[in-house]
ROGU-857875 format. One record per residue: residue in one letter; y negated, x negated, z negated of N, C-alpha, C in turn; residue number from 1. Coordinates in steps of 0.001 Angstrom, whole numbers, plus 500000, padded with zeros to 6 digits. Layout:
REM ROGU-857875
resn a; nyy Y; nxx X; nzz Z; cayy Y; caxx X; cazz Z; cyy Y; cxx X; czz Z; resi NUM $
...
END
This chain:
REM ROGU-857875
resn x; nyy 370924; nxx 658888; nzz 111273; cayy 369627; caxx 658429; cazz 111692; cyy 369421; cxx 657022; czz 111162; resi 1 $
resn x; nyy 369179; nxx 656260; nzz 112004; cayy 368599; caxx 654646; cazz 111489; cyy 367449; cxx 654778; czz 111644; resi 2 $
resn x; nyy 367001; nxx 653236; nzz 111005; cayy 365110; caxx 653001; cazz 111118; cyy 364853; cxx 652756; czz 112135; resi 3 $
resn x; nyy 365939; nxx 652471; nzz 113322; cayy 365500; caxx 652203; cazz 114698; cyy 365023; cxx 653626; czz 115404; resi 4 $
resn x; nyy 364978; nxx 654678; nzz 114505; cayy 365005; caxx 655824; cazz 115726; cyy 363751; cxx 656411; czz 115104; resi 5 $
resn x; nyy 363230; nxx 655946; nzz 113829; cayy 361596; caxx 656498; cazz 113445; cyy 360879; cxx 655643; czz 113815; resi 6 $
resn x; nyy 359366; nxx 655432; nzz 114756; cayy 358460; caxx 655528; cazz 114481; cyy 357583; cxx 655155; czz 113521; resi 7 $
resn x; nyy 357602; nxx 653812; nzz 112734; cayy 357052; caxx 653495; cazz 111732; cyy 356059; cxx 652392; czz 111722; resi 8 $
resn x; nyy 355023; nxx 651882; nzz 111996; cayy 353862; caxx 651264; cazz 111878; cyy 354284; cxx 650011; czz 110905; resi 9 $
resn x; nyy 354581; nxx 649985; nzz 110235; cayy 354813; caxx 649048; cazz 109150; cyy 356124; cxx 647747; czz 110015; resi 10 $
resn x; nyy 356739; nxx 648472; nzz 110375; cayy 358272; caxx 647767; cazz 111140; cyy 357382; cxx 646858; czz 112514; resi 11 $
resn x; nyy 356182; nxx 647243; nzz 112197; cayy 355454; caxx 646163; cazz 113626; cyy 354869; cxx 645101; czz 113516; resi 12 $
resn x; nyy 354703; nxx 644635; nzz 111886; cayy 353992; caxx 643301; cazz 111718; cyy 354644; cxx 642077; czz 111897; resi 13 $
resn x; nyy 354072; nxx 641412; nzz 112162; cayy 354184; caxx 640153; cazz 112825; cyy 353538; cxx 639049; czz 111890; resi 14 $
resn x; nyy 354671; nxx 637836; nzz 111599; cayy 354664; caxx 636976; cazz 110766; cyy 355249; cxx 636019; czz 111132; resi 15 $
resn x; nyy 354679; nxx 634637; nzz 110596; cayy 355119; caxx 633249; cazz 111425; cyy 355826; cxx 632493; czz 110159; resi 16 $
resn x; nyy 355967; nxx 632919; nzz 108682; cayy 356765; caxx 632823; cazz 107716; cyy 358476; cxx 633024; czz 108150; resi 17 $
resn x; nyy 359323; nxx 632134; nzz 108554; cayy 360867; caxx 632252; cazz 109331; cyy 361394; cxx 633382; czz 107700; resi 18 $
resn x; nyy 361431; nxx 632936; nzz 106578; cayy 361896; caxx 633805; cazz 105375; cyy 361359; cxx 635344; czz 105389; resi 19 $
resn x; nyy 360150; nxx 635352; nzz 105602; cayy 359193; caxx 636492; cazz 105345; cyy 359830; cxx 637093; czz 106646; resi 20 $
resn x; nyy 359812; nxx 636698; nzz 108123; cayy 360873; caxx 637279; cazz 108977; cyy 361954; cxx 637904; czz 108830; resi 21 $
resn x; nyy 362676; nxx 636940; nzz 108348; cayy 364391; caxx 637662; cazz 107960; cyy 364117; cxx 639138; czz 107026; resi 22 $
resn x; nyy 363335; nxx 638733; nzz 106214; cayy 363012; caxx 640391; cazz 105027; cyy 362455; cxx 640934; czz 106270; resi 23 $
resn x; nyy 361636; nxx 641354; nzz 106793; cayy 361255; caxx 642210; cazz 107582; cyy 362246; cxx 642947; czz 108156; resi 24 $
resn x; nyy 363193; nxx 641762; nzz 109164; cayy 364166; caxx 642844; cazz 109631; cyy 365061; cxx 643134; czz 109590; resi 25 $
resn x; nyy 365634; nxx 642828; nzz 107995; cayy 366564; caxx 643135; cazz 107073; cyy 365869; cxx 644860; czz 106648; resi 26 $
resn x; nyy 364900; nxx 644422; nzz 106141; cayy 363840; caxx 646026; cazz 105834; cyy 363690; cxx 646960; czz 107368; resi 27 $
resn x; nyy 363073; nxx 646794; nzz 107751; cayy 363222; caxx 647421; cazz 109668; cyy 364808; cxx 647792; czz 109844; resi 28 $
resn x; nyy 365419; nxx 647651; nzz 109255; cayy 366984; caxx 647846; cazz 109237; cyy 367434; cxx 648918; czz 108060; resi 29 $
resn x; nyy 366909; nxx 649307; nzz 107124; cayy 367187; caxx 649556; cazz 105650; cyy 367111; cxx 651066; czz 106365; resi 30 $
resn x; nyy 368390; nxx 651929; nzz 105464; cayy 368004; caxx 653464; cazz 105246; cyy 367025; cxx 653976; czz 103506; resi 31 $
resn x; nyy 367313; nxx 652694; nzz 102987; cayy 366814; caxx 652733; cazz 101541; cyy 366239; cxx 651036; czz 101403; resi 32 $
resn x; nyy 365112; nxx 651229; nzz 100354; cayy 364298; caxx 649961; cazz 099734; cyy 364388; cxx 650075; czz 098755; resi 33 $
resn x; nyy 365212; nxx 648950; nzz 097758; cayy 365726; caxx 649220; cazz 096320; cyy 365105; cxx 648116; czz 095742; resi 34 $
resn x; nyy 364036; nxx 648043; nzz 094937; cayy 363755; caxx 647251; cazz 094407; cyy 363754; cxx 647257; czz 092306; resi 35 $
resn x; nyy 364867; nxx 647953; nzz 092590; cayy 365848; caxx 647720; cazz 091330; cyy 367448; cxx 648315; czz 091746; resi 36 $
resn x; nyy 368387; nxx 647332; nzz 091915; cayy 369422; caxx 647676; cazz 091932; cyy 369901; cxx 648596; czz 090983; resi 37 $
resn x; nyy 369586; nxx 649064; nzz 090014; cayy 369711; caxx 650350; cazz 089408; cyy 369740; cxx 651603; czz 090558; resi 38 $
resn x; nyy 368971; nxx 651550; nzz 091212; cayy 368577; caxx 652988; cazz 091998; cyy 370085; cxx 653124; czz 092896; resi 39 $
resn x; nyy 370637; nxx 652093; nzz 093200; cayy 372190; caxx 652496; cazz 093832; cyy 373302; cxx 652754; czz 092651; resi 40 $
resn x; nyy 372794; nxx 652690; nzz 091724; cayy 373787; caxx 653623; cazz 090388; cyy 373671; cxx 654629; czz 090763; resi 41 $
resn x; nyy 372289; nxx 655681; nzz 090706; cayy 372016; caxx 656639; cazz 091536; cyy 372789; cxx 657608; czz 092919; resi 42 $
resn x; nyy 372520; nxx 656595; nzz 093602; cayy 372463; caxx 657092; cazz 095005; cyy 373940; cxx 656493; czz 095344; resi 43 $
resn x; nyy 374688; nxx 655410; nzz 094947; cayy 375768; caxx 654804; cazz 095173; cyy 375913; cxx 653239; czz 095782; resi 44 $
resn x; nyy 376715; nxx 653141; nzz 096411; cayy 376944; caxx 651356; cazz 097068; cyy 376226; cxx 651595; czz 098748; resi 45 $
resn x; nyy 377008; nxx 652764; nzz 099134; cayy 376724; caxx 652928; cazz 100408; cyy 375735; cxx 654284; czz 100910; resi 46 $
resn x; nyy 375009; nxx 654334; nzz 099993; cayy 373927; caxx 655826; cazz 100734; cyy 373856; cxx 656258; czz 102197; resi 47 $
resn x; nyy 373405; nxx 657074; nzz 102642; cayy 372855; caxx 657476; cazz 104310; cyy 372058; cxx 658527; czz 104285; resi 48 $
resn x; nyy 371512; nxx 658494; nzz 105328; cayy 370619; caxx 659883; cazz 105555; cyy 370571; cxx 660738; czz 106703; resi 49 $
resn x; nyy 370671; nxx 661996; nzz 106030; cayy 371113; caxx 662992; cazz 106982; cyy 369852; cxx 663493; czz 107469; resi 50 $
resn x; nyy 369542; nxx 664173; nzz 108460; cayy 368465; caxx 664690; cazz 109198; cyy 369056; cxx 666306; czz 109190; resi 51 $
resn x; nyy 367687; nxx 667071; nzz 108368; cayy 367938; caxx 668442; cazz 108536; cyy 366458; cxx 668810; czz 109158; resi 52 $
resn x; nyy 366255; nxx 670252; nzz 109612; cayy 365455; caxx 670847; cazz 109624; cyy 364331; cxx 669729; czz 110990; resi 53 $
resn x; nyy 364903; nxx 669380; nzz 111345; cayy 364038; caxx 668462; cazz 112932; cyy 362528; cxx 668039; czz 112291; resi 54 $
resn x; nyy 362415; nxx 667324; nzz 111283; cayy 361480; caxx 667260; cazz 110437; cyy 361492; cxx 665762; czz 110339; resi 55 $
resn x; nyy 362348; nxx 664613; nzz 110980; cayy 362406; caxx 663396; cazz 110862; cyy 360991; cxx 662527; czz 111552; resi 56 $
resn x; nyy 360957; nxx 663217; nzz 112327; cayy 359976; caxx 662342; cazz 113746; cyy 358066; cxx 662595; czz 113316; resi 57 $
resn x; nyy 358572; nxx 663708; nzz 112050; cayy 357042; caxx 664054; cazz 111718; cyy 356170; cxx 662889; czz 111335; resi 58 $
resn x; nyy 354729; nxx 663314; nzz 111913; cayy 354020; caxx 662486; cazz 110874; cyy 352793; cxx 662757; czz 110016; resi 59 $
resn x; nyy 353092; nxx 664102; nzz 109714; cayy 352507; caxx 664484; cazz 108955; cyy 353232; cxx 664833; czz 107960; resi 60 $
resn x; nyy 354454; nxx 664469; nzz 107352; cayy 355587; caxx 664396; cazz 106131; cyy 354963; cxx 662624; czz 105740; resi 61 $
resn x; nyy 354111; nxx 662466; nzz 104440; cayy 354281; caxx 661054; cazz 104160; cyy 354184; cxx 661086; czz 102672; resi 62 $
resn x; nyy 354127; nxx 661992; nzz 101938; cayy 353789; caxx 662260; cazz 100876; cyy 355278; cxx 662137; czz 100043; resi 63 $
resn x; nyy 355246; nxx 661952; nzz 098512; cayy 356661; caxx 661544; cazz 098204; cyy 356980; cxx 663159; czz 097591; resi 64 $
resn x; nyy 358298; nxx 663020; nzz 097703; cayy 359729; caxx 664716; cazz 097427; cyy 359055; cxx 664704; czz 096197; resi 65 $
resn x; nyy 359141; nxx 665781; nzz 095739; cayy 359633; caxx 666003; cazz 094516; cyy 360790; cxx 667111; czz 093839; resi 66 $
resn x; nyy 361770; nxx 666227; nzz 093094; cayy 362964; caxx 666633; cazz 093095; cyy 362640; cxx 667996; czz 091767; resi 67 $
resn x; nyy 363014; nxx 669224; nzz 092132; cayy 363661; caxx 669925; cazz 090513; cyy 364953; cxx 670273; czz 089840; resi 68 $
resn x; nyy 365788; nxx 669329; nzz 088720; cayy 366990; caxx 669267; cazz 088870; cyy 367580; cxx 670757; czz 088590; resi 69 $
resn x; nyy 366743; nxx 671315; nzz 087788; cayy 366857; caxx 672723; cazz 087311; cyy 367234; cxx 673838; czz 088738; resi 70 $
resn x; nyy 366515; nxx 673863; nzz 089639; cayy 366024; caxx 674869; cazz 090637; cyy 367199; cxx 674262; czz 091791; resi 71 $
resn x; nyy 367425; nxx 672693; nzz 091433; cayy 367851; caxx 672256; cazz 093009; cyy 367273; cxx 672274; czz 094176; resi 72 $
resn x; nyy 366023; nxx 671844; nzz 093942; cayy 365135; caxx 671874; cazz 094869; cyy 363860; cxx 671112; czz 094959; resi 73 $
resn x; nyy 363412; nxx 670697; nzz 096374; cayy 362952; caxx 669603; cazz 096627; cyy 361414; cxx 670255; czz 097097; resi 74 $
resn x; nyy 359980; nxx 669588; nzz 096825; cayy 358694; caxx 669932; cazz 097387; cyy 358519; cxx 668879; czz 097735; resi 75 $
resn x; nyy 357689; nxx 669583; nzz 098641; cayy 356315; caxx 667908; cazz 099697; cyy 355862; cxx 668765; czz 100563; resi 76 $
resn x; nyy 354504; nxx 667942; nzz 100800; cayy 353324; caxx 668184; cazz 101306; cyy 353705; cxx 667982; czz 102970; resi 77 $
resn x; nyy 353520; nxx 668477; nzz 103728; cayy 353439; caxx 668542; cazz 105091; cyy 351277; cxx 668711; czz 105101; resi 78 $
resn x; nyy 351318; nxx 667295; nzz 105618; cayy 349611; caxx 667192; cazz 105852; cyy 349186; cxx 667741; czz 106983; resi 79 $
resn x; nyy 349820; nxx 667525; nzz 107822; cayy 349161; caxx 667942; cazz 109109; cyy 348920; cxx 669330; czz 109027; resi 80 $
resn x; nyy 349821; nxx 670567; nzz 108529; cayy 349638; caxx 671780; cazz 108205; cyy 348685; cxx 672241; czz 106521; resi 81 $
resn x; nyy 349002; nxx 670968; nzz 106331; cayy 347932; caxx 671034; cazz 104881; cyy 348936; cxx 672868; czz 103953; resi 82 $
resn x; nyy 349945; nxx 672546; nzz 104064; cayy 351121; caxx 673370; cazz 103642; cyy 351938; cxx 672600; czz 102702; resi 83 $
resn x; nyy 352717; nxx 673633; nzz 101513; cayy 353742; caxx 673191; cazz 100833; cyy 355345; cxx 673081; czz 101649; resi 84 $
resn x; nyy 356075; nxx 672242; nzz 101209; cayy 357309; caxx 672829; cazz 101534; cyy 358064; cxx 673186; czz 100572; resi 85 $
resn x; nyy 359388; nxx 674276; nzz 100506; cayy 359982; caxx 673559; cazz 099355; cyy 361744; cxx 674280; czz 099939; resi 86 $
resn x; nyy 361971; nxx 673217; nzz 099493; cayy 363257; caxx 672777; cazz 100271; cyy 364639; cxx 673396; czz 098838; resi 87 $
resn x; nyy 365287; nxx 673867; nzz 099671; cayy 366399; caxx 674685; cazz 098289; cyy 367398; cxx 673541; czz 098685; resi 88 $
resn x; nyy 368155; nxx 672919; nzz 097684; cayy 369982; caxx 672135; cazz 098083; cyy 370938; cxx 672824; czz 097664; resi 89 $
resn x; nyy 370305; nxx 673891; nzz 097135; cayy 372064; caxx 675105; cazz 097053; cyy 372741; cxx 675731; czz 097963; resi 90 $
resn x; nyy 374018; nxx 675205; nzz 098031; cayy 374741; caxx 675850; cazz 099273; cyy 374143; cxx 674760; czz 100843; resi 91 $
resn x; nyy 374221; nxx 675576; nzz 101734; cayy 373237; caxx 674735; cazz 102697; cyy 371830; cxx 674729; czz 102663; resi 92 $
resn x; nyy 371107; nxx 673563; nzz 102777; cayy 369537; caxx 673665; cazz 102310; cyy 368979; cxx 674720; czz 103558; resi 93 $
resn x; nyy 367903; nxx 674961; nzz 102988; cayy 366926; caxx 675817; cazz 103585; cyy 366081; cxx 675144; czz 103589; resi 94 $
resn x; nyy 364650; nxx 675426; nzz 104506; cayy 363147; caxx 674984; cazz 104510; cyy 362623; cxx 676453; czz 104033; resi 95 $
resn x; nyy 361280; nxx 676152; nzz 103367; cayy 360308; caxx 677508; cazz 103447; cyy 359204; cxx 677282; czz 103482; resi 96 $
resn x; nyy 358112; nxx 677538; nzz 103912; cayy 356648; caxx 676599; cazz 103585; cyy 356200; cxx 677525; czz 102459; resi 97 $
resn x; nyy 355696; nxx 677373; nzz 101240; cayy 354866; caxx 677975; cazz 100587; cyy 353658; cxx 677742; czz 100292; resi 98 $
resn x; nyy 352937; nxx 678979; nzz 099454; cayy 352015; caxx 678632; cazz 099232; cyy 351363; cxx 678760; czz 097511; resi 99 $
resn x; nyy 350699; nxx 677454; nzz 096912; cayy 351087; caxx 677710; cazz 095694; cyy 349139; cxx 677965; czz 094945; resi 100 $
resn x; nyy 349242; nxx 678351; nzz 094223; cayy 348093; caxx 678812; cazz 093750; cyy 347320; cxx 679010; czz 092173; resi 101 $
resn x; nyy 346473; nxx 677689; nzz 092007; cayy 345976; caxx 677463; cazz 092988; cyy 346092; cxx 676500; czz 094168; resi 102 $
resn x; nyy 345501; nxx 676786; nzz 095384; cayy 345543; caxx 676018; cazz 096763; cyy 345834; cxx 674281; czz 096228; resi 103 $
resn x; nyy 346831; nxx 673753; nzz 096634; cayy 347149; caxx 672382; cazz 096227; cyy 347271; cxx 671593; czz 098075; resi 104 $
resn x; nyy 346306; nxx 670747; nzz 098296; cayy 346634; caxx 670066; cazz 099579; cyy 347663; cxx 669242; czz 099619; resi 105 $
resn x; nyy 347914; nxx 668541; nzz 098809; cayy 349011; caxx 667546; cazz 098414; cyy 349178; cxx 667540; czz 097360; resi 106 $
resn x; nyy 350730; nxx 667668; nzz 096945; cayy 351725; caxx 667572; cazz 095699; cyy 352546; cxx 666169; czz 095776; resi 107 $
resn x; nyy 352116; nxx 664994; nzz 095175; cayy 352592; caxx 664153; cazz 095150; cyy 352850; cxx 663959; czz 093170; resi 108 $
resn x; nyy 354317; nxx 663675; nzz 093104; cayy 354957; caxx 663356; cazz 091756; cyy 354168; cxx 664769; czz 090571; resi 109 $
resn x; nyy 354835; nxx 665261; nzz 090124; cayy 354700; caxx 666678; cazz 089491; cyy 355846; cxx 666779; czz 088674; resi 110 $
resn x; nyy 355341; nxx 667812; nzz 087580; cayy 356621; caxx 668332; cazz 086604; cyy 356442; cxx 669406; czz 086594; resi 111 $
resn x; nyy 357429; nxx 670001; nzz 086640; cayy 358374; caxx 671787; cazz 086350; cyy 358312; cxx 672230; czz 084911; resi 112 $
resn x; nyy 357352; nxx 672984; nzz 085079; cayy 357398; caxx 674212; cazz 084112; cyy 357492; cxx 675466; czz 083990; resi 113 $
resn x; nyy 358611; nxx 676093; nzz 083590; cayy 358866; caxx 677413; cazz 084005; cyy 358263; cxx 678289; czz 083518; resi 114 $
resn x; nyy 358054; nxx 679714; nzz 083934; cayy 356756; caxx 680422; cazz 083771; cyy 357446; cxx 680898; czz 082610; resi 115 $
resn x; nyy 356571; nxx 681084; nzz 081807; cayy 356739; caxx 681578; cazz 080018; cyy 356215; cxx 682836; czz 080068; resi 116 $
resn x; nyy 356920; nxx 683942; nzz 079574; cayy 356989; caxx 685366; cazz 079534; cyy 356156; cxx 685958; czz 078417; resi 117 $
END
């Protein structure tokens, strides 16, 4: 999947800056925005992104992942359903929508704490 095939509002502004141009559609081009080359230590030299679960074209996905390294597994807010997701990476990923309680509309950046017995 490239940025040419989402749908993004931002990839439409219009600027008479020739420099401020070139970044635009250098960015309008990007599968990733690294504004610390650290983050490709991470992710690597050459990253990509795979499309699972027909969930690319949404636009009610805008809310940021949140990763659990423990669980292997990824949450976010789907707004339009005003629903959790939470996404497993073990083995082949799964989707599941849950529901967490109490009622959370959006889960943006969060920490994991496991339930204490």
């Amino acid at each position: 999947m490239s940025r040419t095939d989402v749908d993004q509002p931002f990839f439409e502004v219009h600027v008479d800056d020739e420099d401020a141009k070139k970044e635009l559609e250098e960015i309008s081009n990007a599968d990733f925005i690294a504004f610390d080359d650290k983050f490709f230590d991470i992710l690597g030299k050459k990253p990509n992104l795979k499309s699972f679960f027909g969930l690319e074209h949404s636009p009610s996905l805008r809310e940021a992942l949140i990763y659990v390294p423990e669980l292997n597994t990824m949450f976010a807010s789907d707004m339009g359903t005003r629903k959790q997701m939470k996404i497993n990476l073990t083995n082949e990923p799964t989707l599941e929508y849950i529901e967490l309680k109490p009622h959370l509309d959006s889960i943006n950046g969060a920490i994991y704490l496991p339930k204490i017995n």
